[in-house]
C-alpha positions as CSV (number, residue, x, y, z in Angstrom):
1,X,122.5,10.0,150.3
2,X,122.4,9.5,146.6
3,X,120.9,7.6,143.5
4,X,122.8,4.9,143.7
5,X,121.6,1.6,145.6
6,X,123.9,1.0,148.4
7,X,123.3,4.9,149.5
8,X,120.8,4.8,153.4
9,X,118.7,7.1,151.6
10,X,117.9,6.6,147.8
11,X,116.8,10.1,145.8
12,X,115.4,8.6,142.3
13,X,116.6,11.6,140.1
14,X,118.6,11.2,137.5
15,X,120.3,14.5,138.5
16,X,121.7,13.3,141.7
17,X,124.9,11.5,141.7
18,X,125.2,7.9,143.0
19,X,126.8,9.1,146.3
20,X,125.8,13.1,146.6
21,X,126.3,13.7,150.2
22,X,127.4,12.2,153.1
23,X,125.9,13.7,156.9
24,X,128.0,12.7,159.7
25,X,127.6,14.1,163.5
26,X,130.3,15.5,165.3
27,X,128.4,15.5,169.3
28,X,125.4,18.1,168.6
29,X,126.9,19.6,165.2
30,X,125.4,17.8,161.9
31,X,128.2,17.7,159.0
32,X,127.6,18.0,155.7
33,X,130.5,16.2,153.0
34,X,130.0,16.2,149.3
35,X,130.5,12.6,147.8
36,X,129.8,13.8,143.9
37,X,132.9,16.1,143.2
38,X,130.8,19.2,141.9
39,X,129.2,20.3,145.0
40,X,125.6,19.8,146.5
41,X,123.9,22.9,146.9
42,X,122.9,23.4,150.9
43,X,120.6,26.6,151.9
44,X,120.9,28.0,148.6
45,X,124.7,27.7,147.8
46,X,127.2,25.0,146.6
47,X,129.4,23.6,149.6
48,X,131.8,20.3,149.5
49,X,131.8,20.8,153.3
50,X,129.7,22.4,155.7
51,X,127.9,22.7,158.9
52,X,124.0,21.6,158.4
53,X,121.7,23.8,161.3
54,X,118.8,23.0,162.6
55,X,116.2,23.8,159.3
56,X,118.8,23.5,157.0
57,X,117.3,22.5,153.4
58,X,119.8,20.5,150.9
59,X,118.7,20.3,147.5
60,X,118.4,16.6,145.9
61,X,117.7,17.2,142.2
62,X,114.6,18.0,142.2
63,X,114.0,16.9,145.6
64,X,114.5,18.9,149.1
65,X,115.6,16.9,152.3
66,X,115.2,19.3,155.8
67,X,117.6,18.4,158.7
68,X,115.7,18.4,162.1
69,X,118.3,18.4,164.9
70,X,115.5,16.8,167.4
71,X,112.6,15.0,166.6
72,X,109.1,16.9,166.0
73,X,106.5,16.7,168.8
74,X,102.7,17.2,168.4
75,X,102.8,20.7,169.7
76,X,105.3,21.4,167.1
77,X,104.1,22.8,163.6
78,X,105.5,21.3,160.3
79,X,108.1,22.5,158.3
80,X,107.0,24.0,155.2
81,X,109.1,24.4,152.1
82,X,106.5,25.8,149.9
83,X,103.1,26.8,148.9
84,X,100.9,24.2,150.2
85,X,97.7,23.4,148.8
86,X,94.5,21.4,150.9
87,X,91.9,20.1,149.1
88,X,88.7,18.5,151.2
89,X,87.1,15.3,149.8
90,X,84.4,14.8,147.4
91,X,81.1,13.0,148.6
92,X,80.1,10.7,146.6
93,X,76.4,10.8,145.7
């Protein structure tokens, strides 16, 4: 992940380096590697190596990416990062 273009997944913020961080799999256990040489902050602190769990937030600039270690089903309720706000449609008259 990364600003740059030839990253899989492209985070358009300026703060991000062109390659941040790298996630590899080692069987179940996600890996987290940082590509920018001044740490990318994982679950609220700076790692160049970790091990991402299930839930695990890493912080993108001002973006957040969650690791799922299994797909979501429809029974399952989203994962929420924040304050979340709904707001129901206007009619039209």
């Amino acid at each position: 992940m990364g600003r740059g273009d030839k990253s899989d997944v492209v985070i358009p913020d300026p703060e991000v380096s062109r390659q941040q961080v790298q996630l590899s799999f080692e069987g179940e256990r996600c890996l987290l590697a940082d590509l920018s040489g001044k740490g990318t902050v994982a679950m609220g602190k700076k790692h160049s190596e970790c091990e991402l769990p299930d839930g695990g937030d890493i912080a993108l600039g001002q973006w957040r990416a969650v690791f799922r270690a299994s797909a979501g089903s429809a029974g399952e309720t989203a994962t929420e990062l924040g304050r979340v706000v709904h707001r129901g449609q206007r009619r039209r008259q």
